[in-house]
N, C-alpha and C positions, 0 to 999 in steps of 0.2 A: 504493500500500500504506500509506502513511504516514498519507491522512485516511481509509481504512479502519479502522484501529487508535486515530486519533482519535476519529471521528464512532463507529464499530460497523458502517457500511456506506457503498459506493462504488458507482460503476455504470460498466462500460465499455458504451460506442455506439460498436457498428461499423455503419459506415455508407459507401455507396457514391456516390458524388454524379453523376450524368448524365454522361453524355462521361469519364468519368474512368478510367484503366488499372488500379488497385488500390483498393481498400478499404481505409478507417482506421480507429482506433482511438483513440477518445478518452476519457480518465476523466471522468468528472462526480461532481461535489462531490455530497453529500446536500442542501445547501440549496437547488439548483435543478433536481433528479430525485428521482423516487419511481415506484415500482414495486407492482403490482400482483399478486399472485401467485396461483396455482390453492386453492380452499380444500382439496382432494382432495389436492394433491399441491405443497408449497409451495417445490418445487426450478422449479416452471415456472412462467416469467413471462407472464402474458395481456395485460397492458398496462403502457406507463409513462407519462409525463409530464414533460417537462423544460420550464420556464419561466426565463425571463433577460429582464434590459434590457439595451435593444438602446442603441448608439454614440447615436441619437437621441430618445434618454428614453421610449421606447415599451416596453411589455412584450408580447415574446412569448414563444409555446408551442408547444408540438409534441407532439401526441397520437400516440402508436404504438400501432396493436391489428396481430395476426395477420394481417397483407397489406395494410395500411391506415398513410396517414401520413396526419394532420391538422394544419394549421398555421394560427394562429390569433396575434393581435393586442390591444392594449389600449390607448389612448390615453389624453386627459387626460379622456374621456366618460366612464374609467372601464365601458365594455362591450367584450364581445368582438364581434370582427371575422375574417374570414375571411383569412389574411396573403397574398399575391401579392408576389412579389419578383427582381427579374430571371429573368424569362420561367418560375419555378416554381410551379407551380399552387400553389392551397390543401389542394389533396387528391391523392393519388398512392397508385401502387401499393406493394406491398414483395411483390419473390418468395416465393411462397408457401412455399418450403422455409428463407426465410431466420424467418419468424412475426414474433416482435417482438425487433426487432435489439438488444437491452437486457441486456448480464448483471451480474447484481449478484456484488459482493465481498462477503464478510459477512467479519466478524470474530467468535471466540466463539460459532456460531449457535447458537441455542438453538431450541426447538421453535414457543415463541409469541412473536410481537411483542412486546418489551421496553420498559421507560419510564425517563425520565430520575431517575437515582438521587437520593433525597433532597437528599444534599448540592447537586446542581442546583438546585432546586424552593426552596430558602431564599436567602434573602439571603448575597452582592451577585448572584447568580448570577440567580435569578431567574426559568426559565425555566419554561414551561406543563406542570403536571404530564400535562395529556394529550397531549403532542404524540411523535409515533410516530418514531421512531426504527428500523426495521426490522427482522430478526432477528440483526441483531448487536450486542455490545454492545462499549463505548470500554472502551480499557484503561486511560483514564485516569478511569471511571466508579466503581474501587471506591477511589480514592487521595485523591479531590477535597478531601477534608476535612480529609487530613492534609496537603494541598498550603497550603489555607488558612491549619492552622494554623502551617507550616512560614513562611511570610509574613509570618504575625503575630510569630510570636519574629523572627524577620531585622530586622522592622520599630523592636521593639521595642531590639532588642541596639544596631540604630543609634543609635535616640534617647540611650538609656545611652551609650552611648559617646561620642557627642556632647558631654554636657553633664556626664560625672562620669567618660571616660575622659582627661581630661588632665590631671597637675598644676596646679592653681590659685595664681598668689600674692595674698594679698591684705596691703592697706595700712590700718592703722588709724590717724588722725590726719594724714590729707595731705587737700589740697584736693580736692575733687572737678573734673574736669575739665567745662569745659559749652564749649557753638557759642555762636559769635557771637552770640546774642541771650541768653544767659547762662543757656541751660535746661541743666539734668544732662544727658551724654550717656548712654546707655543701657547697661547692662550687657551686657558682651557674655565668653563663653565658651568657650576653644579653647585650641589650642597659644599661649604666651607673653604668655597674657591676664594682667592685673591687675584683681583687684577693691577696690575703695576701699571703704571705710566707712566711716560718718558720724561724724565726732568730737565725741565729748561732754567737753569739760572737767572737768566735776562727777565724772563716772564714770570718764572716761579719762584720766590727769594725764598720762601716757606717752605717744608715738606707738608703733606696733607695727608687725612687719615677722612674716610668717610665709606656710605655704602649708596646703594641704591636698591629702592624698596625693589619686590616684585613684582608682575606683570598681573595684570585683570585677568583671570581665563575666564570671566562670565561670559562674556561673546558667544566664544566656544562650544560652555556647556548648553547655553539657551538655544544652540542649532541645532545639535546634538537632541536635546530632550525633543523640542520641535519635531524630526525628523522622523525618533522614533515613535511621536505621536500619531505621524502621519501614516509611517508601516504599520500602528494596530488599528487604524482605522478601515484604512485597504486590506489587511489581511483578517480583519476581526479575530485578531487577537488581544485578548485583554490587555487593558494597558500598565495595569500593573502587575504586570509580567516583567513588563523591559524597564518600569519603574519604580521597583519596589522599592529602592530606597529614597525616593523621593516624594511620592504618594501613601496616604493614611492605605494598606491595606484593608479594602471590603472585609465584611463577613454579615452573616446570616442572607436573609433578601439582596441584601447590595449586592453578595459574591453572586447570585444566583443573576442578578441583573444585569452584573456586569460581564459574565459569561453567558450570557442569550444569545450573543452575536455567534459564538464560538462552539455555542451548542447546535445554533441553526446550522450551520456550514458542515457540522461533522452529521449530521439526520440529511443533508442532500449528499450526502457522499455516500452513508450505507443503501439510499436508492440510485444508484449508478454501477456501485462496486459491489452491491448483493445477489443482480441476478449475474454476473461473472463467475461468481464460486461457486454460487449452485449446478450456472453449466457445467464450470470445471468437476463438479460432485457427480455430477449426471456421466460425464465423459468414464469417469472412474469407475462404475458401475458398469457401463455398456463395454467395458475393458474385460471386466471380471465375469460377464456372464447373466448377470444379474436384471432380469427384461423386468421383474416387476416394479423394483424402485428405479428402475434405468426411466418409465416411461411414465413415473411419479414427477408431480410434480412437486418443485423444491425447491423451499423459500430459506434463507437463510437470517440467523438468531444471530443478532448486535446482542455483547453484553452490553448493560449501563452506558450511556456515555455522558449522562450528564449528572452534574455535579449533586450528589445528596448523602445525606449520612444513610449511614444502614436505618436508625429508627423511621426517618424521612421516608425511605424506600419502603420499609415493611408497611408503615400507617397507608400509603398511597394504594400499596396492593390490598391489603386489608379494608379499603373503604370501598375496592373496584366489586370485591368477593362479598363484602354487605349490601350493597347499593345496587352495582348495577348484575348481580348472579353472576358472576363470573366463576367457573369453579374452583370449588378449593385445589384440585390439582393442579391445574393452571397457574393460579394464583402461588402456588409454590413454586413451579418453575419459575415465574417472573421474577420471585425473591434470586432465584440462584442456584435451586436445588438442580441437580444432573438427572436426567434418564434414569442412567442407573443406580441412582441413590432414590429418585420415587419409586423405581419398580420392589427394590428392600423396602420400599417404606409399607406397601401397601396392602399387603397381608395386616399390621401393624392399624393402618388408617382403617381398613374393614371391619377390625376386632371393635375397634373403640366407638365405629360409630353403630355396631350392632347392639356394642354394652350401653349406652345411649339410650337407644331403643327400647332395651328392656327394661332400663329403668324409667323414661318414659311411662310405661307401660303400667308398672308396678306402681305407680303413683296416682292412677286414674281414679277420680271421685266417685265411689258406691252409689250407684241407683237408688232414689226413695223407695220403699215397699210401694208406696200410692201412688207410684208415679209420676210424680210431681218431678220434674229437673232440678237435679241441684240446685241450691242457692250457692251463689257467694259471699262468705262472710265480711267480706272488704267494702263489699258494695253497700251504697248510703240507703237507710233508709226510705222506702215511697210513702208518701204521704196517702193517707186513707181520704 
């Protein structure tokens, strides 16, 4: 997820390997995958490509179409070569219900293939204004410039600080100190430096002793904080993240308020990047055989992502299970319990709410002989 949100897009390969009990799963970076998708319909993958250099300075590839695996080689010839490698052919099949074992993560998708933002495309950055990036775009693509500028004040506030954040003292009418071969030693600038200066007799009859204060960095920091106000605003990260020592720290409702932003942005990403894993879950299944969850449909479980204490959380599921019937077994998973830890549980939850019932049960108010329906003794007197 992380060089998703980097790059703008990811690719899980799941892939089954000869002789082997399960199918796996692995991320690929975008600078050694790319993907090919249906012009019709650009949620379906028709082919990909992944290219790497191999342990032995060779570069290979691996072509994936719909039933079709191509592998393929590059030496110092510089042409391709057909790859054979511990008894695997160059060419092989792929299960026809698996197509092209390839699903992309996007980030942000958007409708058309996206390009690398200005701020990329310039200096120090550099990069090929036409080079494709697939349908997602980096969240770090609309920030880059104020990241820049944010480097250049840090940079800058160093140098100031450097050379005008320390008291100076300087000496008027002392010898200048020099090395062994009797050259000036160089000025130098810092914590309990002294600066000498040249004495002139005619102008300077006195020796003098003095300092000069240090330099302002306020400038500095108020661009600085500035800057980094304006990256959590753009990035809706909270801002007293990057300013903690400067801002009162939220809590209770404020933190919750002040992470809204940062909560919304992370609930549009698990609708983007949820049905991804589930394909990739899907793929894993039609791998191993498995037609009945292969052909399930499969929706994938965010833990929490938003800020609460555990009692917060329990009260919240606890009012869904009173209020709106949601069931209690539900209502336990959403706390956090596992699968496998409701299915131990449930024998367990049966008992208890069978012992329930019967005591219930055993509590039931005795029919009048006359037939009359119980009274309640709670209840107020009617007037005659």
């Amino acid at each position: 997820w992380m060089e998703t949100a980097k790059h703008g897009e990811a690719y899980l390969l799941v892939w089954k390997e000869q002789g082997a009990d399960h199918a796996t799963v692995t991320v690929e970076h975008p600078r050694e995958m790319i993907v090919c998708r249906d012009s019709m319909d650009r949620t379906k993958v028709v082919a990909a490509l992944k290219q790497w250099r191999s342990d032995t300075g060779e570069t290979h590839a691996n072509l994936y179409l719909p039933g079709k695996i191509f592998r393929y080689k590059r030496g110092d010839e510089q042409t391709w070569a057909p790859r054979v490698e511990g008894g695997v052919p160059a060419e092989s099949d792929i299960p026809s219900e698996v197509g092209v074992p390839v699903v992309p993560i996007v980030n942000n998708p958007s409708m058309l293939p996206s390009r690398p933002p200005r701020a990329l495309i310039e200096w120090p950055h550099s990069i090929n204004s036409s080079a494709h990036v697939g349908l997602g775009r980096s969240d770090m693509a609309d920030v880059i410039s104020t990241q820049d500028s944010l480097n250049s004040a840090i940079v800058d506030g160093h140098s100031t600080s450097r050379y005008q954040g320390f008291r100076v003292r300087y000496a008027i009418g002392m010898e200048e100190p020099t090395d062994d071969d009797g050259n000036p030693l160089p000025v130098t600038v810092g914590p309990g430096a002294l600066l000498i200066v040249n004495y002139d007799k005619d102008k300077d009859p006195e020796p003098q002793l003095g300092d000069l204060e240090a330099g302002n960095l306020d400038q500095h920091i108020n661009w600085i904080v500035q800057r980094q106000q304006s990256l959590s605003s753009r990035t809706r990260v909270p801002v007293h993240y990057l300013l903690s020592g400067r801002i009162q720290l939220p809590s209770g409702e404020a933190l919750d308020a002040a992470e809204a932003g940062l909560t919304m942005k992370i609930r549009g990403k698990t609708r983007s990047y949820g049905p991804s894993a589930a394909r990739a879950q899907q793929l894993v299944f039609v791998w191993e055989g498995d037609t009945a969850r292969a052909n399930a449909r499969l929706v994938t479980q965010w833990d929490e992502y938003q800020h609460r204490t555990e009692a917060e959380h329990v009260d919240a599921v606890g009012k869904k299970v009173a209020l709106l019937g949601l069931p209690k077994e539900q209502g336990l998973r959403e706390v956090g319990y596992s699968q496998d830890t409701l299915t131990a549980l449930r024998p367990q939850m049966e008992a208890e709410a069978r012992m329930q019932l019967e005591r219930a049960r055993s509590f039931q108010p005795v029919p009048d002989p006359s037939g009359q329906p119980p009274t309640d003794p709670t209840a107020p007197p009617q007037a005659a």
